[in-house]
N, CA, C and O of each residue as an XYZ file, in Angstrom:
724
protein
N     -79.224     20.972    143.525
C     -78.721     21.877    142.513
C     -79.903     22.443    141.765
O     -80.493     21.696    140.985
N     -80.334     23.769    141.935
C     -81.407     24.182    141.074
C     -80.702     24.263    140.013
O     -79.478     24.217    139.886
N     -81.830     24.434    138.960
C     -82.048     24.530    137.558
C     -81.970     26.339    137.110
O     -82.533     27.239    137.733
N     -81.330     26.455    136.189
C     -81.665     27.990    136.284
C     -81.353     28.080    134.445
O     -81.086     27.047    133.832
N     -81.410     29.042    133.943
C     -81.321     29.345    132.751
C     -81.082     30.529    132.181
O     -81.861     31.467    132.352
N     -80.017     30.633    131.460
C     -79.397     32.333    131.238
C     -77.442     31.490    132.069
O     -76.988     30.353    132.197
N     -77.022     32.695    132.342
C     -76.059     32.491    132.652
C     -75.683     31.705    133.649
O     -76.195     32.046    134.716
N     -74.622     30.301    133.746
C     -74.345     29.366    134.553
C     -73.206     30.119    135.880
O     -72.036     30.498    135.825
N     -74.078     30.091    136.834
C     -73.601     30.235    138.408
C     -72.661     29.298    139.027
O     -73.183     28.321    139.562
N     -71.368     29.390    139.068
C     -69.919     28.410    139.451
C     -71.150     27.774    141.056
O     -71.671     28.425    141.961
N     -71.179     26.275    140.728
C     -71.637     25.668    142.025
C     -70.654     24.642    141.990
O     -69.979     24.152    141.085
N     -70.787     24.368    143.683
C     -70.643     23.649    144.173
C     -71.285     22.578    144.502
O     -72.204     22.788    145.294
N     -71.023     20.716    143.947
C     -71.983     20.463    144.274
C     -71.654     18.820    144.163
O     -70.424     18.860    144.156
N     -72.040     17.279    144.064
C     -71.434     16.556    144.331
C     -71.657     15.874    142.459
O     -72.767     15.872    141.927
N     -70.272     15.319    141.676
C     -69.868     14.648    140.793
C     -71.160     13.703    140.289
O     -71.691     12.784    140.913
N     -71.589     14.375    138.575
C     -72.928     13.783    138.313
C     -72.811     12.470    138.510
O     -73.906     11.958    138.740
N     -71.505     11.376    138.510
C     -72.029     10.317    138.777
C     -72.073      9.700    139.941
O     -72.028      8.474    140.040
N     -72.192     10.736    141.209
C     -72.179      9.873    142.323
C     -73.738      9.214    142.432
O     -74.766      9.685    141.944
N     -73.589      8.016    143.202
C     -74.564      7.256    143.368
C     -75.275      6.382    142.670
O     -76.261      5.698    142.945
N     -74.421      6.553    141.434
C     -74.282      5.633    139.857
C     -73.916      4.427    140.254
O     -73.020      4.377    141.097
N     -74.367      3.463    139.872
C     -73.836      2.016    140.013
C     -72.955      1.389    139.530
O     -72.397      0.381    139.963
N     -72.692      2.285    138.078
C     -70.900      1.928    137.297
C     -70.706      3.125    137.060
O     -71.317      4.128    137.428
N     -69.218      2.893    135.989
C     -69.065      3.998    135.308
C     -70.113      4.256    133.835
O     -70.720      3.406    133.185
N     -70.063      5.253    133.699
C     -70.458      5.789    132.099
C     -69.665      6.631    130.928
O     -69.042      7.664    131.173
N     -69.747      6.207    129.983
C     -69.239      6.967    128.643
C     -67.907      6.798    129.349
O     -67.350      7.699    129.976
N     -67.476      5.650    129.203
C     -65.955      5.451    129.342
C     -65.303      5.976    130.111
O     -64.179      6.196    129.661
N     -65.533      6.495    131.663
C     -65.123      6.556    132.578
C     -64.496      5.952    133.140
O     -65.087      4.873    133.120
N     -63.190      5.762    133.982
C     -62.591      4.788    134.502
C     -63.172      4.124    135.801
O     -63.391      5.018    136.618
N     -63.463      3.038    136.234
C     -64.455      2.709    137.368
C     -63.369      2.955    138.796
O     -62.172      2.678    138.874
N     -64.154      3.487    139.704
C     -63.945      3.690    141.047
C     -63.435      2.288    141.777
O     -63.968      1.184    141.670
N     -62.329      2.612    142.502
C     -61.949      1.562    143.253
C     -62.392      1.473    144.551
O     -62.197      2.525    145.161
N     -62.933      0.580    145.221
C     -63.179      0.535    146.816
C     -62.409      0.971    147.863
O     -62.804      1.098    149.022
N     -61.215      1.219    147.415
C     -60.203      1.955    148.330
C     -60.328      3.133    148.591
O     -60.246      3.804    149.620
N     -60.564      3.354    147.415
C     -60.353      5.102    147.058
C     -62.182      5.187    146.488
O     -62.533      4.798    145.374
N     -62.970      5.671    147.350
C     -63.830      6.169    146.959
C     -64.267      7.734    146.719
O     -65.325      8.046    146.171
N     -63.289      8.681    147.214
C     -63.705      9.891    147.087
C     -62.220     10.485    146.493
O     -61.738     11.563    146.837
N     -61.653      9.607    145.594
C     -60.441     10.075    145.189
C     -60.808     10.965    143.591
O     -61.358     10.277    142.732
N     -60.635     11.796    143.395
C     -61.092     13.039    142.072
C     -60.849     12.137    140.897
O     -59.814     11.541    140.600
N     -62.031     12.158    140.280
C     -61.584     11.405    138.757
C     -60.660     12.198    137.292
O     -60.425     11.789    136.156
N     -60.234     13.859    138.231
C     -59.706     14.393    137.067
C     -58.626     14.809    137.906
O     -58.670     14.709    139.132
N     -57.369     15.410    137.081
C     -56.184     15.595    137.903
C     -56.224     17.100    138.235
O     -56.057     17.799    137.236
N     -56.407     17.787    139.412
C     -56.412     18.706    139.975
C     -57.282     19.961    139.387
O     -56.938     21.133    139.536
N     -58.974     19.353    138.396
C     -59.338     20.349    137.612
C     -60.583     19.769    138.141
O     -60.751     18.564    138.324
N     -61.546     20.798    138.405
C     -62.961     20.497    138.853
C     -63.517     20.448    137.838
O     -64.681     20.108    138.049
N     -63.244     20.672    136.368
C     -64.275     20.485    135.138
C     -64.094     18.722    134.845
O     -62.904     18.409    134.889
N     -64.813     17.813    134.627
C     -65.147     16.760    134.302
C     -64.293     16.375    132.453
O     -64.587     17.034    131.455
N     -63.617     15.599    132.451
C     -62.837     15.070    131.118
C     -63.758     15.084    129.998
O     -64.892     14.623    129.862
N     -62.860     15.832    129.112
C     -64.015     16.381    127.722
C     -64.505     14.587    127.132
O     -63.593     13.760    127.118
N     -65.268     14.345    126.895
C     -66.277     13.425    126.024
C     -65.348     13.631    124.979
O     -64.780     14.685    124.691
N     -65.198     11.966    124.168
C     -64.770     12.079    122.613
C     -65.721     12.056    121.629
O     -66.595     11.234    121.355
N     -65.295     13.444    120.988
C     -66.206     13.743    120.084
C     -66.219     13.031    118.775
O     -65.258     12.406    118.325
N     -67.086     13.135    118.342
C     -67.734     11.760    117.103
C     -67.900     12.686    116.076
O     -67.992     12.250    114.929
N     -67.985     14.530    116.389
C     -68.611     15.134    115.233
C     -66.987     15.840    114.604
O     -65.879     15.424    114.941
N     -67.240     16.901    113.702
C     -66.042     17.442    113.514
C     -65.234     17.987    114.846
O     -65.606     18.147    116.008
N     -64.165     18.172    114.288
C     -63.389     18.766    115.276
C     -62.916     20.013    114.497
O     -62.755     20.271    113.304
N     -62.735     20.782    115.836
C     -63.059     22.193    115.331
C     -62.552     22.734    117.162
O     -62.758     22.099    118.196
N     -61.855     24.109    117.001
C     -61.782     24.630    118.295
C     -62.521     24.574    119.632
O     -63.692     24.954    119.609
N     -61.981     24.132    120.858
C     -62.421     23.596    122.092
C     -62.727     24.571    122.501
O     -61.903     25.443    122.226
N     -63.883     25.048    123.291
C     -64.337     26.305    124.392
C     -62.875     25.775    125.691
O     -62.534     24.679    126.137
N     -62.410     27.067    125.889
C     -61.540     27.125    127.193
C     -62.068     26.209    128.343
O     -63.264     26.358    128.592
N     -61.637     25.626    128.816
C     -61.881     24.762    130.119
C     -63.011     25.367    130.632
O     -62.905     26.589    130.526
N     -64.076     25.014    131.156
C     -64.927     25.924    132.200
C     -65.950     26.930    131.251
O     -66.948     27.463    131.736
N     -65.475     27.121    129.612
C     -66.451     27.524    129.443
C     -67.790     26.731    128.785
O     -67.884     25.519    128.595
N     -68.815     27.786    128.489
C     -69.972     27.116    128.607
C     -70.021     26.713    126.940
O     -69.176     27.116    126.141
N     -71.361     25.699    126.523
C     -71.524     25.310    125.739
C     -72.785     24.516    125.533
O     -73.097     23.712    126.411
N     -73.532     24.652    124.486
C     -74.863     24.425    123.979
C     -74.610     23.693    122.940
O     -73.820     23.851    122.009
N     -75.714     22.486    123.304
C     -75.674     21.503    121.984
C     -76.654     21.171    121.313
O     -77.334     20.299    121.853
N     -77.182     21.699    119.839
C     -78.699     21.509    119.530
C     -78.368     19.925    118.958
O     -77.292     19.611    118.449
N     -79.020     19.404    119.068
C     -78.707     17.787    118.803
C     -79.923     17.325    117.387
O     -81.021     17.823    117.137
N     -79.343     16.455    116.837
C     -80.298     16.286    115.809
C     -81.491     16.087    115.780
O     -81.962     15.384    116.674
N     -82.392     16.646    114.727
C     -84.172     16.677    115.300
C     -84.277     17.706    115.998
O     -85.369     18.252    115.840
N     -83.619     18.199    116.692
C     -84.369     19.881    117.384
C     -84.161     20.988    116.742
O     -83.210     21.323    116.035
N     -85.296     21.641    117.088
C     -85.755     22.987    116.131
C     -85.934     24.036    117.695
O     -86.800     24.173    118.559
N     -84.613     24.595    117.418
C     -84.861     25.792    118.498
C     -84.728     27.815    117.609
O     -83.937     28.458    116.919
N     -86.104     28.000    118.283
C     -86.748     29.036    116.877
C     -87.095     30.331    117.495
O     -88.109     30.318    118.192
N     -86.411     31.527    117.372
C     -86.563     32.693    118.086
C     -86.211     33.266    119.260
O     -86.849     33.975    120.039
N     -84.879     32.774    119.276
C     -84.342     33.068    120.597
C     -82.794     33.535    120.548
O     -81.950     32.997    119.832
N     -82.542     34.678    121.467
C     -81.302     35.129    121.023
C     -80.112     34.363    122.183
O     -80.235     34.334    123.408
N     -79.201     33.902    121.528
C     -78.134     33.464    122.592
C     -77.066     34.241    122.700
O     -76.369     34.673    121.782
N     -76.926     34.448    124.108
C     -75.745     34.858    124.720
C     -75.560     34.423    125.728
O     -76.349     33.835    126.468
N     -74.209     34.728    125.905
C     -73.202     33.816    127.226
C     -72.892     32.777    126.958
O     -73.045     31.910    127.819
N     -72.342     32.424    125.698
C     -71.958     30.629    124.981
C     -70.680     30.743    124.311
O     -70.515     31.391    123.277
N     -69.891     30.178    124.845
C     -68.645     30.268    124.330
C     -68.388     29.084    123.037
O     -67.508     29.194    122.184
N     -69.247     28.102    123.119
C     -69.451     27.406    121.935
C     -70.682     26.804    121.756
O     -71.210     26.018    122.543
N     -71.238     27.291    120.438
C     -72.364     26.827    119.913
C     -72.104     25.489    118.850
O     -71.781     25.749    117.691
N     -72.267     23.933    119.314
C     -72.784     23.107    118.342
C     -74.039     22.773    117.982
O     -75.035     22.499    118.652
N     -73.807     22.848    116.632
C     -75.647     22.601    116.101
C     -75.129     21.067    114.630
O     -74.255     20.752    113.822
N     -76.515     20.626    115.220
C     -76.673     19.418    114.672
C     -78.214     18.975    114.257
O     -78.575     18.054    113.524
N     -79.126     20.118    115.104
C     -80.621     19.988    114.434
C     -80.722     21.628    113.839
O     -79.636     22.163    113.618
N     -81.529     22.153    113.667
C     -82.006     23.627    113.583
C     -82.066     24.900    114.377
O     -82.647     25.057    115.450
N     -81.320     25.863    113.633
C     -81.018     27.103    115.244
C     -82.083     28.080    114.067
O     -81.987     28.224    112.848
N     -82.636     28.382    114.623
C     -83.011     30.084    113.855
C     -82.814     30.996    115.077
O     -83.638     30.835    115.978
N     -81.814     31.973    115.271
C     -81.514     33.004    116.173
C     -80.451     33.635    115.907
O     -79.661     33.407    114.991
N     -80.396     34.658    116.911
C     -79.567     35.912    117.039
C     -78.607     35.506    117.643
O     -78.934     35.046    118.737
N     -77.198     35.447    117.367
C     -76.349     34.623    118.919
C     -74.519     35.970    118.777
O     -74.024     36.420    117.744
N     -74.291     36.074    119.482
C     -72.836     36.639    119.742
C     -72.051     35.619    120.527
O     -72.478     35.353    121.651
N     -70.834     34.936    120.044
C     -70.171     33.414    120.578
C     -68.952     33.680    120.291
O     -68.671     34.638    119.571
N     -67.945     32.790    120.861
C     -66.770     32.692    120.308
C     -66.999     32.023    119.240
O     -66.798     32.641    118.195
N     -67.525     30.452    119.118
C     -67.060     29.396    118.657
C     -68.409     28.969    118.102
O     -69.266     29.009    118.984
N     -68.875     28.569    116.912
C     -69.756     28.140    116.300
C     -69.109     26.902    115.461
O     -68.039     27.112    114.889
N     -69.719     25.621    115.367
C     -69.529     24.571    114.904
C     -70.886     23.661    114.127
O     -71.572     22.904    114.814
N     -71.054     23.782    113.182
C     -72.870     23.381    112.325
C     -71.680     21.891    111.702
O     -70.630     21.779    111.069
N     -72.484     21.180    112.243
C     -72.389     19.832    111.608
C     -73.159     19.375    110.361
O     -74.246     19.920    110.167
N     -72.613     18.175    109.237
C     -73.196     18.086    108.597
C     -74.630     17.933    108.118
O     -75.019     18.022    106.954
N     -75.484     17.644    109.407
C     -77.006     17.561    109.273
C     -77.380     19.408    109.886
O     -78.499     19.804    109.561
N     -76.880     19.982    110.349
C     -76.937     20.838    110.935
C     -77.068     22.315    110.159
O     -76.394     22.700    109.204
N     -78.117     23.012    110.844
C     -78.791     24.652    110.253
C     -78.422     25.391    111.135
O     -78.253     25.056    112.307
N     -78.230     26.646    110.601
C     -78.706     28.030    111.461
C     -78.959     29.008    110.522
O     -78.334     29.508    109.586
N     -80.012     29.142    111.010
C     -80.392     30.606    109.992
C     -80.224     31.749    110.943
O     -80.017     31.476    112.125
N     -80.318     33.532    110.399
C     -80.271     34.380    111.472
C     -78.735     34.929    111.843
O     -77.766     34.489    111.225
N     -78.620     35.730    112.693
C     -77.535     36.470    112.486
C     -76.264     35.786    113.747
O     -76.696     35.181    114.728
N     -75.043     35.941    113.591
C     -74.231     35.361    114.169
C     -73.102     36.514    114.292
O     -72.816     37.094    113.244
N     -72.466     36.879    115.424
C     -71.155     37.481    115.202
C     -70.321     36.210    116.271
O     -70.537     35.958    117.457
N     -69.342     35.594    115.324
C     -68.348     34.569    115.981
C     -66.895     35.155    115.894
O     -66.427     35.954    115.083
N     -66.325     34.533    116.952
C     -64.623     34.461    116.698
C     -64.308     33.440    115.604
O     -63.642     33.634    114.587
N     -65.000     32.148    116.061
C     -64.484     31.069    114.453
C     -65.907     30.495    114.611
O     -66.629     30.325    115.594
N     -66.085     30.202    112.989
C     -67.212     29.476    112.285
C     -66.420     27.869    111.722
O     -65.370     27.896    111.080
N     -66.975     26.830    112.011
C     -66.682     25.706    111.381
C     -67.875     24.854    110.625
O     -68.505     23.957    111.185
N     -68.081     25.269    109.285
C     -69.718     25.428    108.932
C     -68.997     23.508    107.952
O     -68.192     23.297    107.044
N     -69.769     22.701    108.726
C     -69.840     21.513    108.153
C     -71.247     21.211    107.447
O     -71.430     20.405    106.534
N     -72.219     22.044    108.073
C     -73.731     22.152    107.516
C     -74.122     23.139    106.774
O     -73.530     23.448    105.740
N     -75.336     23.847    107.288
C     -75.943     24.955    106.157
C     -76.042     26.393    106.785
O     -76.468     26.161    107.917
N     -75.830     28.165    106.631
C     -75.842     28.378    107.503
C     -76.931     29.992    106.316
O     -76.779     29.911    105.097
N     -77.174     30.310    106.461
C     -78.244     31.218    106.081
C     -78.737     32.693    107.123
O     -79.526     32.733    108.068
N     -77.818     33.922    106.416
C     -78.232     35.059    107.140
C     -77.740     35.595    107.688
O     -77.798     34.788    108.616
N     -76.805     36.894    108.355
C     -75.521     37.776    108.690
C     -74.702     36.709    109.138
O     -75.324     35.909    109.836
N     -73.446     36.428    108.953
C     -72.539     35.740    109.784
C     -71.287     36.696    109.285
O     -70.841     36.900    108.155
N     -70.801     37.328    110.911
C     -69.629     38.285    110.870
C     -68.882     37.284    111.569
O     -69.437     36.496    112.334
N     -67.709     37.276    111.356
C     -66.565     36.042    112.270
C     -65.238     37.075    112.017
O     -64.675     37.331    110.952
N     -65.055     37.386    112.872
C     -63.806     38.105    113.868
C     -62.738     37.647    113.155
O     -62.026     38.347    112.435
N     -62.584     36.111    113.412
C     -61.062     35.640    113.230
C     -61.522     34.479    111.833
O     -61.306     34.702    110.642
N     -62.012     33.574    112.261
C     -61.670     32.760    111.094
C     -62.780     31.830    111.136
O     -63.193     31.139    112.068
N     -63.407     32.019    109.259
C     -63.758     31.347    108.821
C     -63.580     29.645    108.274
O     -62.367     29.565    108.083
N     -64.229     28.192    107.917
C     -63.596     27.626    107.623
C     -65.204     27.047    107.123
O     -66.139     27.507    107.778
N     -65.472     26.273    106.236
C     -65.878     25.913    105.167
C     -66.420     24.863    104.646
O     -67.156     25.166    103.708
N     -66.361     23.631    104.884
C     -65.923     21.962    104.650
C     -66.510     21.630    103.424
O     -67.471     22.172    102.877
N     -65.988     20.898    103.134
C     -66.695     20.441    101.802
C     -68.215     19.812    101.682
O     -68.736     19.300    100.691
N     -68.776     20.014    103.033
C     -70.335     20.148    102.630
C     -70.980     20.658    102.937
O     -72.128     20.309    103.211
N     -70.375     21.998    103.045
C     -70.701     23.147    104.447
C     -71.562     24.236    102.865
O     -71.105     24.349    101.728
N     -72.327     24.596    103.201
C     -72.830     26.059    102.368
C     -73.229     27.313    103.092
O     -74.010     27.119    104.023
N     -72.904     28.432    102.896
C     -72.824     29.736    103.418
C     -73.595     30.622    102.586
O     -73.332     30.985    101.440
N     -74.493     30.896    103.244
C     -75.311     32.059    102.475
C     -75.578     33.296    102.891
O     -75.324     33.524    104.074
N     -76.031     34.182    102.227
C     -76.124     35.666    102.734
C     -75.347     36.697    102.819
O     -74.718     36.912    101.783
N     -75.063     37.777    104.112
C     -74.440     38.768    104.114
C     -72.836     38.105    105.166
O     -72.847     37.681    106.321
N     -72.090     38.194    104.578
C     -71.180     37.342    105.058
C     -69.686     38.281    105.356
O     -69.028     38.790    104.448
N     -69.371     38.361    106.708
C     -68.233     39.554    106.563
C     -67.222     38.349    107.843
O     -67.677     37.909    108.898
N     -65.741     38.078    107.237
C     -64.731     37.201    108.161
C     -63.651     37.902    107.898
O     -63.396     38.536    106.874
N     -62.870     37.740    109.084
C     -60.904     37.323    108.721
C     -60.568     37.064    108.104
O     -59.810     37.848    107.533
N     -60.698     36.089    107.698
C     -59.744     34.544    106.882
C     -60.887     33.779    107.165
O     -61.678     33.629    108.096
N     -60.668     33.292    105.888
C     -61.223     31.975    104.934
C     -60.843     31.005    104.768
O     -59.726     31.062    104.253
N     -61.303     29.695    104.992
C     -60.918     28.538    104.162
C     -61.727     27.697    104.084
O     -62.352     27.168    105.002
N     -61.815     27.393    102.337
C     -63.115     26.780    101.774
C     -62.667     25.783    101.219
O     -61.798     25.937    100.361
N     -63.262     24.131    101.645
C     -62.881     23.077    100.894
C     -63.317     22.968    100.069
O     -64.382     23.526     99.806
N     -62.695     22.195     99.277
C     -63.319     21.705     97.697
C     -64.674     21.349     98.144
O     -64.921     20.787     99.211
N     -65.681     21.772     97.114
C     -66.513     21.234     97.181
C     -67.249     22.227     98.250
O     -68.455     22.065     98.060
N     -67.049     23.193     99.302
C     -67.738     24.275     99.797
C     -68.086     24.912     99.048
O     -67.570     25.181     97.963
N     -69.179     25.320     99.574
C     -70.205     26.811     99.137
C     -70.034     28.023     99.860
O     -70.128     27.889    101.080
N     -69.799     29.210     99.423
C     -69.956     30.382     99.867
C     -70.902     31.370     98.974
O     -70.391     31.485     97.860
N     -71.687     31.858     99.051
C     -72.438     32.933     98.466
C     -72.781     34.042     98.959
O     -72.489     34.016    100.155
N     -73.427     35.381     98.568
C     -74.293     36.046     98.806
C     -73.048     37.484     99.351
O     -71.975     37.184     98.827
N     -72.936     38.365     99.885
C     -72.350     39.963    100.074
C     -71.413     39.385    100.589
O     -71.748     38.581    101.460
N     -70.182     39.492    100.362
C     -69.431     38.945    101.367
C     -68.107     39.901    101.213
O     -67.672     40.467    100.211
N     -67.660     39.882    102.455
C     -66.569     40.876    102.846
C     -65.545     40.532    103.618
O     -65.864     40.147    104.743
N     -63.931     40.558    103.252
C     -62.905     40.539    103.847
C     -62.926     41.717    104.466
O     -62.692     42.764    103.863
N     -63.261     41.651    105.963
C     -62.446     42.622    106.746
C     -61.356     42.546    107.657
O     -61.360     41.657    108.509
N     -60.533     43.269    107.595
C     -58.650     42.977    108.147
C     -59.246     43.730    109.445
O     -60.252     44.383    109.723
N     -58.023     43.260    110.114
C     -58.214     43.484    111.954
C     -57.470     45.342    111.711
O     -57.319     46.169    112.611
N     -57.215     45.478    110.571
C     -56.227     46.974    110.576
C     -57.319     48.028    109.955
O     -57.062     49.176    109.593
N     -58.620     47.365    109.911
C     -59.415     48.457    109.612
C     -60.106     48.559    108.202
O     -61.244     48.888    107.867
N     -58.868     48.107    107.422
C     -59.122     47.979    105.848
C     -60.099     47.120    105.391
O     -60.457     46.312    106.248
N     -60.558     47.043    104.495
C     -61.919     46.315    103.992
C     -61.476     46.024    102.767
O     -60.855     46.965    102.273
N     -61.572     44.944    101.993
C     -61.941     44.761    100.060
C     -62.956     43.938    100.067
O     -63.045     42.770    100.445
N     -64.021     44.960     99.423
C     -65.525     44.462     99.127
C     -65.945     43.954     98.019
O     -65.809     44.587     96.972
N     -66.600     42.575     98.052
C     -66.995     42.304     96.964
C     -68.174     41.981     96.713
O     -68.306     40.758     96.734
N     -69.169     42.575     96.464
C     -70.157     42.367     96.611
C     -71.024     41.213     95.469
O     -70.494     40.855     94.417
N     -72.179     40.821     95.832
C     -73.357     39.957     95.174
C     -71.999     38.637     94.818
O     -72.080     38.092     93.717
N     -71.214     38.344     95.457
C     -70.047     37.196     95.084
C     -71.111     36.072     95.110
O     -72.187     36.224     95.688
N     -70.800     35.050     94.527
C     -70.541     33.722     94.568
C     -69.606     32.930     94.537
O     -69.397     32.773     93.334
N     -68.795     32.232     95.176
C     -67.786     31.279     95.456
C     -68.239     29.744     95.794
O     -69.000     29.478     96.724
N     -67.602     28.649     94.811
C     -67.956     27.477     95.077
C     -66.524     26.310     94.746
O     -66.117     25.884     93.666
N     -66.093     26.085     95.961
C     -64.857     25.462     95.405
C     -64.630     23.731     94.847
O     -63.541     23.362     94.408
């Protein structure tokens, strides 16, 4: 299986854990009977991992997804082709996504146009979101900020230009806002 980078090419190719000596991350172990029997029910994508961080909207089956993990600093680079971005160390970039998810240790500075934002961390610098915003109570939002719908927990931060824009075209602007719930 080469390595490639940019957009993921549908391969064909044999189940990362063949040739593994057990199972991993809670996999159910292989029986000697059945050795080439599919560990998922009639879906070639591999059973989602239980997640430990927030929960927040799933990328569609099959789509792709990037995980900056805590401690990494990834700095000047624009992403596209990611149907969900989790960040948990440092993003500074340009990205167009469905799905953005910043965990509580978690940055992005730099510009973002998302379908949904789930800002549990810090996020600094254009963020336009299509459909829906959401907030957490230790989430802070800064900058030029234009969403759908909102929802800010107690205890969220929102600041800096921010703009309701409706899917019908209409706009109510409020500018230099601060919001802190």
């Amino acid at each position: 299986m080469a390595l490639h980078f940019g957009k993921r090419e549908n391969e064909t190719g044999k189940p990362l854990n063949s040739g593994m000596a057990g199972p991993r991350y809670g996999a159910a172990p292989a029986t000697a009977s059945t050795p080439s029997a599919p560990a998922t029910s009639g879906s070639d994508a591999p059973p989602a991992p239980t997640a430990s961080g927030p929960s927040a909207p799933a990328a569609p089956e099959g789509g792709s997804k990037l995980t900056v993990g805590p401690n990494i600093k990834l700095k000047g680079v624009e992403i596209t082709d990611c149907d969900t971005l989790f960040v948990e160390g440092l993003v500074e970039a340009t990205m167009d996504s469905r799905v953005m998810q910043i965990a509580e240790q978690g940055a992005f500075k730099g510009t973002a146009e998302i379908d949904i934002a789930e800002i549990h961390g810090s996020f600094d610098g254009d963020l336009t979101v299509r459909q829906k915003l959401v907030i957490h109570a230790t989430g802070k939002v800064t900058g030029k900020i234009r969403y759908g719908k909102v929802v800010i927990e107690e205890g969220g931060q929102l600041s800096g230009d921010i703009e309701c824009s409706l899917a019908g075209g209409k706009a109510a602007q409020k500018p230099s806002m601060a919001l802190a719930a």
